[in-house]
C-alpha positions as CSV (number, residue, x, y, z in Angstrom):
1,X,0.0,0.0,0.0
2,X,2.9,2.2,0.8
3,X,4.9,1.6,-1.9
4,X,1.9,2.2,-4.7
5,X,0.7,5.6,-3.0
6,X,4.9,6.5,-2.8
7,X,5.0,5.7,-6.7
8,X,1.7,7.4,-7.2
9,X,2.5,10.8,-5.0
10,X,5.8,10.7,-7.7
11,X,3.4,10.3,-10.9
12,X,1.4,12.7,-9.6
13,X,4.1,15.4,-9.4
14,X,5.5,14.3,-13.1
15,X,1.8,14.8,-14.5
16,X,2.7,18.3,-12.6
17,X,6.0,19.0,-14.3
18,X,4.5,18.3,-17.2
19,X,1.3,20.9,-17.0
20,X,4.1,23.6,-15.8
21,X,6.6,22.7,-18.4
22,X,3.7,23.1,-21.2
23,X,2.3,26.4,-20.0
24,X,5.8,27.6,-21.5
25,X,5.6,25.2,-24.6
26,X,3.0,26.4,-26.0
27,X,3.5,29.3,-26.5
28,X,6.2,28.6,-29.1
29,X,3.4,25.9,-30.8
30,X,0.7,29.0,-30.7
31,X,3.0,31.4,-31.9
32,X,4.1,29.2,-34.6
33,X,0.0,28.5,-35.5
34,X,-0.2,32.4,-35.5
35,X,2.2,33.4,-38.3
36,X,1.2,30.8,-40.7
37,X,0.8,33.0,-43.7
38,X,1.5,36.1,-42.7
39,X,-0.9,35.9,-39.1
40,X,-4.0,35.2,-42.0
41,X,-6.1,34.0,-38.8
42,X,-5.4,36.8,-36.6
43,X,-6.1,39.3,-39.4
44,X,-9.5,37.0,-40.0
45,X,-10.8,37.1,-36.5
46,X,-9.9,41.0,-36.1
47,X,-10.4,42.1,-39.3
48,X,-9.0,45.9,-37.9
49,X,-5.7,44.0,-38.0
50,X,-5.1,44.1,-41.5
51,X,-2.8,45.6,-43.2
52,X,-0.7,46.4,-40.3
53,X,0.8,43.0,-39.6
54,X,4.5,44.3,-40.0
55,X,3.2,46.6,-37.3
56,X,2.0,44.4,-34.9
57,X,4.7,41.4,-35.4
58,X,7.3,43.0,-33.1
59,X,5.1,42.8,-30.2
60,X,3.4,40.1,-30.7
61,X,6.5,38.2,-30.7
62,X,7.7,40.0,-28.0
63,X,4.9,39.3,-26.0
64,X,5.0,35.6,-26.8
65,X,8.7,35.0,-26.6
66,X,8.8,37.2,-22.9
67,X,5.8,35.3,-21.5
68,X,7.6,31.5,-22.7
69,X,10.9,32.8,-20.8
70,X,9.1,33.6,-17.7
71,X,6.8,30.6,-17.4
72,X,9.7,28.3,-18.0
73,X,11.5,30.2,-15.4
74,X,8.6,29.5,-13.0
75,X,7.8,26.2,-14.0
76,X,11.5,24.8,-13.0
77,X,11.5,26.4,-9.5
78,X,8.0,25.0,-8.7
79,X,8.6,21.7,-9.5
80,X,12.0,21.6,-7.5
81,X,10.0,23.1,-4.7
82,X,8.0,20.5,-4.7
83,X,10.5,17.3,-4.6
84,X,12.4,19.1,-2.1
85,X,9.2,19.4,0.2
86,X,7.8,15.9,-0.6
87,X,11.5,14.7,0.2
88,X,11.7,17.0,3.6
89,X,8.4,15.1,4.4
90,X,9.5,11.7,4.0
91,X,12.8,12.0,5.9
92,X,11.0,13.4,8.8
93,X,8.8,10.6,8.5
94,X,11.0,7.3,7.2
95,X,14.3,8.1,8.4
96,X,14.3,10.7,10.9
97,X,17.9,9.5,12.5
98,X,18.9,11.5,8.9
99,X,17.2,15.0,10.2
100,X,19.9,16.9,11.7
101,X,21.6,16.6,7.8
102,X,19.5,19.1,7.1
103,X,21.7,22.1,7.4
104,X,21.0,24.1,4.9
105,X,17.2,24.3,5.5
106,X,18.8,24.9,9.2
107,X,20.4,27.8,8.0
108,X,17.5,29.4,6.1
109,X,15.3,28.9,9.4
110,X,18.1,30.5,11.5
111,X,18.0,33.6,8.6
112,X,14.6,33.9,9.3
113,X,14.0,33.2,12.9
114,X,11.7,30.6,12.1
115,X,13.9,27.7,15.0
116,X,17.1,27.3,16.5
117,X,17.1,23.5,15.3
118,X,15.7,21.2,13.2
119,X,14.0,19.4,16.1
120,X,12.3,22.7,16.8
121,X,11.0,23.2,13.1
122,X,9.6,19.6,13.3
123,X,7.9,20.3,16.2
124,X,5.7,23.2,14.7
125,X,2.4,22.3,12.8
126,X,2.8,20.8,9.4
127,X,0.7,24.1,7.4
128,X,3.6,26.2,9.4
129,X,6.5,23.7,8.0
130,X,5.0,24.2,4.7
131,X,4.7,27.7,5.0
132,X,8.5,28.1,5.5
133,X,9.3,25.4,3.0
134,X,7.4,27.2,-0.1
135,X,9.4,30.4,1.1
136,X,12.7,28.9,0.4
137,X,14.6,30.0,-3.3
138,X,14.8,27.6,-6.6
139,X,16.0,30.0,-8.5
140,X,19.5,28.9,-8.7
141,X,20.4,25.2,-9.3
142,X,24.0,25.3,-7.3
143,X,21.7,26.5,-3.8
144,X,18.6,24.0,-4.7
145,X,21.3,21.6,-5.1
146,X,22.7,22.2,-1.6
147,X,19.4,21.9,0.0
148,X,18.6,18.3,-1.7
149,X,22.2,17.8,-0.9
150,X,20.9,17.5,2.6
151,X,18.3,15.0,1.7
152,X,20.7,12.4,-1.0
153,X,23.6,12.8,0.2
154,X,26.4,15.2,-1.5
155,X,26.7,16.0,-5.2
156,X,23.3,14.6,-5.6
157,X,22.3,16.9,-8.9
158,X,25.7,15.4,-10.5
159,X,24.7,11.9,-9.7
160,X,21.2,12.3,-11.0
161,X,21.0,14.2,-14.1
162,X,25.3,13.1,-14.5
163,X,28.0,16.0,-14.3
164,X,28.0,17.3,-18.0
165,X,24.3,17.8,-17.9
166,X,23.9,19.5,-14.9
167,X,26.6,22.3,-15.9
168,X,24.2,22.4,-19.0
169,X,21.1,22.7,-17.3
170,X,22.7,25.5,-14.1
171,X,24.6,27.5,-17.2
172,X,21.2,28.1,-19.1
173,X,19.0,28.1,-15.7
174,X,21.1,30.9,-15.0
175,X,20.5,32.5,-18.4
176,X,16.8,32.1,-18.4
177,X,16.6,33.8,-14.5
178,X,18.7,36.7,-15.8
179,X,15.8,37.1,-18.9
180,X,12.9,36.4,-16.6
181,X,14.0,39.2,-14.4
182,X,14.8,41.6,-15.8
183,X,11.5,41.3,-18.0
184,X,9.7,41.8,-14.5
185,X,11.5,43.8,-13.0
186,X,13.2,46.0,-15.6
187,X,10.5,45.7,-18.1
188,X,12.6,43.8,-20.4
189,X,16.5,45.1,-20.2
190,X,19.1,43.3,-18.8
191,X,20.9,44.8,-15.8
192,X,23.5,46.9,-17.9
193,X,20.4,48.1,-20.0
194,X,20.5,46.1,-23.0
195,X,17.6,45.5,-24.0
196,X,16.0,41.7,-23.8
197,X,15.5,40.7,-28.0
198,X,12.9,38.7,-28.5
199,X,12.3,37.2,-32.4
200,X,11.3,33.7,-33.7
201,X,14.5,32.2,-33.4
202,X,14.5,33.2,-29.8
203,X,10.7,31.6,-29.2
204,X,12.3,28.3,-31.3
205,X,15.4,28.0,-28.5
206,X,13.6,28.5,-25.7
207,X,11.1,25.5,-26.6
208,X,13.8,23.2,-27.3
209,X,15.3,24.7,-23.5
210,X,11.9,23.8,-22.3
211,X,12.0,20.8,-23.2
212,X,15.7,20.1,-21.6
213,X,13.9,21.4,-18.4
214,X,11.2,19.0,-18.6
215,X,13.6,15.8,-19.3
216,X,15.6,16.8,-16.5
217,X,12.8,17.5,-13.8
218,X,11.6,14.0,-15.0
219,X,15.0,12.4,-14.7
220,X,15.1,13.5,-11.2
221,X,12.1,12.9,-9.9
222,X,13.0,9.0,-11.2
223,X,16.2,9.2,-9.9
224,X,14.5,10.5,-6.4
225,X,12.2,7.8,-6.5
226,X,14.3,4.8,-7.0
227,X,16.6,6.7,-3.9
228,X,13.5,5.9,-1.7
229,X,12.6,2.4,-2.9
230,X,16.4,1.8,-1.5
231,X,15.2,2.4,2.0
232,X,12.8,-0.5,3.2
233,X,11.4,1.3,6.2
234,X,8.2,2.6,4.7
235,X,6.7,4.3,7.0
236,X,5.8,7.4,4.4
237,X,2.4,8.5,4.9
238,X,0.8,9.9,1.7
């Protein structure tokens, strides 16, 4: 019973993934549908349109290519934050000899003056352990690393996804949270002021990127799951 709601909890948050990952997708797929000759079924459905669709390609691509970049973005972070909590809640629960490893949550808590110890965070209602979990950063592969790190043992992203593809996936990561920035923040310049391009080559890359993201969510969370089949205490309550 254990071990089908463990493998079912881990479906669940691929079929998750999956819905994230897409939100950014397709908008590369709509985009594409869009242009066919010359945005014809825009121009058909607003027939005001026509006529100026040299004028209204810029920021429609814009728009398209700025909103991809930004879901993406989001889409990775929730889905680590999501492992990471599900994996926080089964190592209280199956092994929790393992819970003073967690030292790099212990430090965020610390930061925040949330507990003193780990003991002390357990100890606190589950909605309030949440709470603090969802507030913790996945914006940065090399510190969500540390934190599953905690979990797996050390170098955990190199042993799941392998050491070339994780310096793929943290060099573009980093790329894509520079973009999604400073189109929030900065309404769509980098921090030196360049200006954020956006064109269809640009909405072409950043699917194929989406679809590295998705792969490598997925190869985790299998990689995560098999790590817990190892241990044959299951006590995890789903």
């Amino acid at each position: 019973m254990i071990r089908t709601s463990l493998e079912h909890l881990y479906a669940t948050m691929d079929q998750t993934c999956l819905v994230m990952i897409d939100r950014s997708m397709w908008f590369a797929k709509s985009f594409e549908a869009l242009k066919i000759d010359n945005f014809r079924c825009l121009v058909e459905q607003s027939s005001y349109l026509r006529g100026r669709e040299d004028e209204f390609r810029e920021p429609l691509t814009y728009a398209f290519s700025y909103a991809q970049r930004v879901f993406l973005c989001s889409a990775m972070e929730l889905c680590l934050l999501h492992h990471h909590q599900n994996s926080i809640a089964f190592l209280i629960q199956q092994l929790p000899q393992r819970s003073s490893s967690l030292t790099n949550l212990l430090k965020f808590l610390k930061r925040k003056n949330y507990a003193s110890t780990i003991d002390e965070w357990i100890a606190l209602d589950w909605d309030l352990q949440f709470q603090h979990l969802r507030e913790l950063s996945f914006s940065n592969l090399a510190a969500a690393g540390r934190l599953f790190d905690d979990i797996y043992g050390s170098n955990c992203f190199d042993r799941a996804w392998g050491a070339k593809t994780y310096a793929q996936l943290d060099s573009e990561y980093q790329k894509y949270q520079l973009l999604r920035n400073g189109i929030l923040h900065r309404g769509g310049e980098l921090n030196t002021g360049a200006k954020i391009t956006a064109n269809d080559d640009d909405i072409e890359t950043a699917f194929r990127d989406s679809e590295l993201f998705r792969d490598a969510i997925l190869a985790l969370s299998r990689w995560c799951y098999r790590w817990w089949q190892t241990h044959d205490r299951y006590s995890i309550v789903v």
